[in-house]
N, C-alpha and C positions, 0 to 999 in steps of 0.2 A: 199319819205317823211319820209319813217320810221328811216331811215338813220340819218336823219338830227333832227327827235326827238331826235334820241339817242345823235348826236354829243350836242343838247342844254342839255341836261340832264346832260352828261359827262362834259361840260364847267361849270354848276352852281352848281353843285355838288361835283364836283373832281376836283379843277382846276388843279393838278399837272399831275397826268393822261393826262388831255387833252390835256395840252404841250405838254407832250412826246408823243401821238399818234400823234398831230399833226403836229409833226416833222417827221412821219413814210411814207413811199409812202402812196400812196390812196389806193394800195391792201393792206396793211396791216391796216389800218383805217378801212375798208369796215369790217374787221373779227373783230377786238378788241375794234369795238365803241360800239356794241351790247350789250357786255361782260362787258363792263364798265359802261354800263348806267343802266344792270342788278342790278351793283353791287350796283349802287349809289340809286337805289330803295329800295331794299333788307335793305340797310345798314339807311335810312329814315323812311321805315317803321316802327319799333316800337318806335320813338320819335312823330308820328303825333296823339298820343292817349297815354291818363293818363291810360287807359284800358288795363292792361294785357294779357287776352282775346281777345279782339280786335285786339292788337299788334299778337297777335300768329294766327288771323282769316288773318289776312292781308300777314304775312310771309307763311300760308298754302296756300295761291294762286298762290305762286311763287312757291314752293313746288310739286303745283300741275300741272302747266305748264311746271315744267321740265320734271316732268312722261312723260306728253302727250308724252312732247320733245324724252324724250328716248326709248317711246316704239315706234317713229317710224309713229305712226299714225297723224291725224288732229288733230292742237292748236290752240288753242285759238287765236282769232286775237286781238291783241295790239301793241303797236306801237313798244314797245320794247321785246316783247315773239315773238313777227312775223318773225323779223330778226335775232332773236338768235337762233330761231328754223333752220335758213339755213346755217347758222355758226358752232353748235353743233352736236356730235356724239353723240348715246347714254352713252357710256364713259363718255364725258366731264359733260352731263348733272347729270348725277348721281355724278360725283363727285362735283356734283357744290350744290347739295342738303344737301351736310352737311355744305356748305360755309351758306345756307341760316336760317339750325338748328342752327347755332353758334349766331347767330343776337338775338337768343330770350333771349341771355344774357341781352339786352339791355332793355329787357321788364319788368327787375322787380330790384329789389335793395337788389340782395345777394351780399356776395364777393367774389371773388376765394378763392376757401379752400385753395389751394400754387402755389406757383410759377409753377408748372408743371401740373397745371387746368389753369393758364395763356397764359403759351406757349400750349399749347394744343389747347386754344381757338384762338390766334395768329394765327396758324399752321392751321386749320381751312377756315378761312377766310384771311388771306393775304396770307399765304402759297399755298392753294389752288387756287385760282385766278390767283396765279403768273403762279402754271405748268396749268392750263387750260389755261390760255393766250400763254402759249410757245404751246401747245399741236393743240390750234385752228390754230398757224402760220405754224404749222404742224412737228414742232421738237417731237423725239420721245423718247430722252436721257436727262438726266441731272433733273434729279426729283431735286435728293436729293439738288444741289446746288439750284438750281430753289425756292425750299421749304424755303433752308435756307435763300435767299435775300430775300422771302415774308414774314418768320418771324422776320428778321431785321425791313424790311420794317413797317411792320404791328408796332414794338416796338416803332421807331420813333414817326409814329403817332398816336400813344398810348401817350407816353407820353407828345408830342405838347398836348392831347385833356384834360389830367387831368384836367385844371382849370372849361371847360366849364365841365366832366363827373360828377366832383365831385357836380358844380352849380345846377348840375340836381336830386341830388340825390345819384348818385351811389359811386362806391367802386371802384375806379380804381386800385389801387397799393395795393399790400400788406402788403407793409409796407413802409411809406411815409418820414422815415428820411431822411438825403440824404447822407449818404454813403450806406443805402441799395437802395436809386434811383441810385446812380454811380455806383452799385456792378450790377443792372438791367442794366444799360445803356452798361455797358463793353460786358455784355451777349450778349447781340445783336451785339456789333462788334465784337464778336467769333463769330458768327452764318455770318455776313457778309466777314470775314475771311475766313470762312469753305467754303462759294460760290464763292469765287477768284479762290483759291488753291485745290477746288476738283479735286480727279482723273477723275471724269466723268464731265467737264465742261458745264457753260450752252450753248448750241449751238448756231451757227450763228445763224437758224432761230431765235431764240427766244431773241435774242437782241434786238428790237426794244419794246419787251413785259419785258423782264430786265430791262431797261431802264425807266419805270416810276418810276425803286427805285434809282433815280439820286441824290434826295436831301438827302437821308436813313447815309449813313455815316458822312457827316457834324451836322449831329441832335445829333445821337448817341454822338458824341465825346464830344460837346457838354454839352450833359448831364454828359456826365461822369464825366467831368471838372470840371461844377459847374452846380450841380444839382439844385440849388435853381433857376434855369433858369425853372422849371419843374412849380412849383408851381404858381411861379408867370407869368406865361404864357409868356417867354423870348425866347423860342426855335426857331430856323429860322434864316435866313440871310435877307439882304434888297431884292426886288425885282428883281434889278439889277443884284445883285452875284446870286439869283436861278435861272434865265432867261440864265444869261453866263456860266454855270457850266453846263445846258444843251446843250447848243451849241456847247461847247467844244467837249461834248462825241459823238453829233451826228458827228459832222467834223472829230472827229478820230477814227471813228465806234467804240466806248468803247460803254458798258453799264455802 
């Protein structure tokens, strides 16, 4: 039953995720719905309270469930710490506790001081996610590429979110013209570039964990094109072309 929280969590949450898990055998679903449904909690948390405080009471829970997680002993029963707890090493979990420090960006309305407090927070939470997702399917190589599709990834949907971050309050971009959103968007397809052509590739296991950044390069390009796609909230294809683009990669084992 815990399982299947997580798979509803990971559908209303992340729908893009859930495709691509749901494309995965059922052992690899079993390891990466847990992880995913973590993430889509973690990543909620501080929008469900005007309360700063509150928003950081609520990410300390998760915080503290991965301790339990990593040192090994008895946690917490819920529906999604239950499962992640059989999933996780203490490794993964400590690395996953800076993915949940990064969210408390969301709890208040600073701006990144530069672009390299952006990618840092990127790197954080998509980046990390990405190699704990390879690392749960049990690959043990390819951080670095691993890292850099989760900070592609993470950019993409960064800048899909501007219209609703900005509606909220916050500060998303550093600077919102759009040759410096195209000069942003190019970044990230370096950083998707650097994950192709790494000398330490990301591994077979963790292909199926690659593979929720399927739509990551169409965004990018994208933006870079015509950035005014950024603002006005244009990013994306129809449902049809994200749906056949992953089908594509799972048929020819691409990521």
């Amino acid at each position: 039953m815990s399982l299947e929280a997580c798979a509803d969590i990971v559908r209303r949450g992340d729908p893009d995720r859930f495709l691509a898990v749901m494309a995965a055998p059922v052992a690899v679903r079993v390891r990466l719905l847990p992880l995913y449904a973590l993430n889509v909690e973690v990543a909620r948390a501080p929008w469900l309270t005007e309360e700063p405080m509150i928003a950081e009471m609520r990410l300390q829970w998760w915080r503290d469930a991965l301790e339990e997680i990593a040192a090994g002993g008895p946690v917490r029963r819920h529906e999604v710490a239950t499962p992640l707890a059989e999933v996780l090493g203490p490794t993964e979990a400590k690395l996953l506790d800076g993915l949940v420090a990064a969210r408390r960006w969301d709890a208040y309305r600073d701006p990144f001081g530069d672009g390299a407090a952006l990618e840092a927070h990127l790197d954080a939470s998509f980046g990390t996610l990405m190699w704990v997702s390879a690392r749960v399917l049990g690959a043990t190589q390819g951080e670095g590429a691993l890292r850099d599709l989760g900070r592609a990834q993470g950019l993409a949907a960064w800048l899909v979110a501007v219209p609703e971050l900005e509606a909220r309050g916050r500060i998303p971009l550093i600077d919102g013209r759009p040759e410096a959103v195209s000069a942003l968007a190019r970044r990230g397809l370096g950083w998707l570039r650097a994950a192709y052509t790494a000398a330490d590739p990301v591994p077979v296991l963790a292909r199926p964990a690659a593979r929720a950044a399927w739509r990551t390069g169409p965004i990018l390009r994208q933006a870079a094109a015509e950035p005014d796609r950024v603002a006005e909230g244009r990013l994306g294809s129809s449902e049809f072309r994200r749906r056949a683009a992953l089908i594509a990669r799972v048929l020819t084992a691409r990521w």
